[in-house]
C-alpha positions as CSV (number, residue, x, y, z in Angstrom):
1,X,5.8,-0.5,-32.5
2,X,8.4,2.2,-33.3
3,X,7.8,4.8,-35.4
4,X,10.5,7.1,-36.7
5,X,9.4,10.6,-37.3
6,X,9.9,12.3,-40.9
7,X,8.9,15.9,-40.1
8,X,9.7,17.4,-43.7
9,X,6.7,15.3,-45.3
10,X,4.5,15.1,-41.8
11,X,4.3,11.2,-41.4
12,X,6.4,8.5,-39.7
13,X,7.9,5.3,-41.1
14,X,8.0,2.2,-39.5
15,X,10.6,-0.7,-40.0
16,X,8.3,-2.5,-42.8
17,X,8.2,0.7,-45.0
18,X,4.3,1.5,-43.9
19,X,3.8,5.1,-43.4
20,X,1.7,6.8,-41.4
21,X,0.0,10.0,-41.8
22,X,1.3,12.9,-38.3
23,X,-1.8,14.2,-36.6
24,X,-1.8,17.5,-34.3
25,X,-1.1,16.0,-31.4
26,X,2.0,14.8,-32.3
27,X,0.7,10.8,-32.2
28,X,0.5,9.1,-35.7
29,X,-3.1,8.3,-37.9
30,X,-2.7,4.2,-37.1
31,X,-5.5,3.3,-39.2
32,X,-4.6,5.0,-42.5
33,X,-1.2,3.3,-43.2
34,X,0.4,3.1,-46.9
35,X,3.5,1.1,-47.7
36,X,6.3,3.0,-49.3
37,X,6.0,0.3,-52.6
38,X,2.7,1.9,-52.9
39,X,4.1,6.0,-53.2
40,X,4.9,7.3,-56.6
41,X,8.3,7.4,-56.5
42,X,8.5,10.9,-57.9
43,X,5.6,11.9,-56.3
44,X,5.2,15.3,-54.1
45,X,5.8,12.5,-50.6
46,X,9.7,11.5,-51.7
47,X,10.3,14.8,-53.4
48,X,9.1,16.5,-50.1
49,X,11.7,14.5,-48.3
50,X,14.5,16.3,-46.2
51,X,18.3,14.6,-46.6
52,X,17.5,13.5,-43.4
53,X,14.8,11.7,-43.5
54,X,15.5,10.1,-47.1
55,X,18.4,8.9,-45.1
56,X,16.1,7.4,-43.2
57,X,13.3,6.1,-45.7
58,X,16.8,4.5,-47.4
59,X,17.7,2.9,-44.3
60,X,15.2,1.2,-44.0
61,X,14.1,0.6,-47.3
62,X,17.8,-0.9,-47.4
63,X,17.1,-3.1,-44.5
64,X,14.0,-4.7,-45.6
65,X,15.9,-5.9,-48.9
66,X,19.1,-7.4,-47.1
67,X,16.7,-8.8,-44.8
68,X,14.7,-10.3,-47.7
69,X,18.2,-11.8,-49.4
70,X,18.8,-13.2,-45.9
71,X,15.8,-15.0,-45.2
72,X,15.3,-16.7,-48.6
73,X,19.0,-17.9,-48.4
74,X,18.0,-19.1,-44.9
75,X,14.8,-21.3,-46.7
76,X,16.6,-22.4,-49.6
77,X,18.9,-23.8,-47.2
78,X,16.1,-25.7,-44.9
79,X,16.6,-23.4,-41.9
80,X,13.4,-22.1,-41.5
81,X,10.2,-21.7,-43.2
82,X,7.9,-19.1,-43.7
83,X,5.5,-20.9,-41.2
84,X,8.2,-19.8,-38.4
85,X,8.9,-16.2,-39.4
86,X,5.5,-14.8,-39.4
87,X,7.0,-11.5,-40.5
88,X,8.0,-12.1,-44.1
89,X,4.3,-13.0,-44.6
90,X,3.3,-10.0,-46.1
91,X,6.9,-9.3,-47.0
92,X,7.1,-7.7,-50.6
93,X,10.9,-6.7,-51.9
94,X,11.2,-2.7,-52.3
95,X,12.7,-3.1,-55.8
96,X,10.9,-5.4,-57.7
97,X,7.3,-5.3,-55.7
98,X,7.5,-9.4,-55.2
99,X,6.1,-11.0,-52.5
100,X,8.5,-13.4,-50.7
């Protein structure tokens, strides 16, 4: 799993929004995770945030939701269900906190 770095708050993002909290050595606290739909949104974590990495947090806070649009276009249309894309399973939309 990748996990992109956000020095200016200490954690790391991955491409489902969880965060995860930097340790010393540089590796990331795996068992501690907390999704950004779960941070107060003007809270000292996204105030603490450089332009750099809100860029990033955006990105991919941005991603999950066209991703999101995509994939329940793709349903209502038949193409696949939820039983074949076992990543929207625990899938909630950024905005609104609704699970897919």
């Amino acid at each position: 799993m990748i996990v992109y770095k956000l020095e200016s708050v200490g954690s790391g993002i991955d491409r489902y929004g969880w965060t995860y909290a930097g340790l010393v050595d540089g590796g990331y606290d795996m068992d501690s995770r907390v999704h950004l739909d779960d941070i107060e949104k003007d809270g000292e974590w996204f105030n603490g945030l450089s332009a750099k990495d809100r860029r990033i947090v955006l990105a991919i806070a941005t991603q999950r939701w066209s991703f999101l649009k995509s994939s329940r276009r793709a349903m209502r249309e038949g193409l696949y269900s939820l039983d074949q894309n076992r990543d929207l399973h625990d899938m909630v939309d950024p905005f609104t906190g609704a699970v897919v």
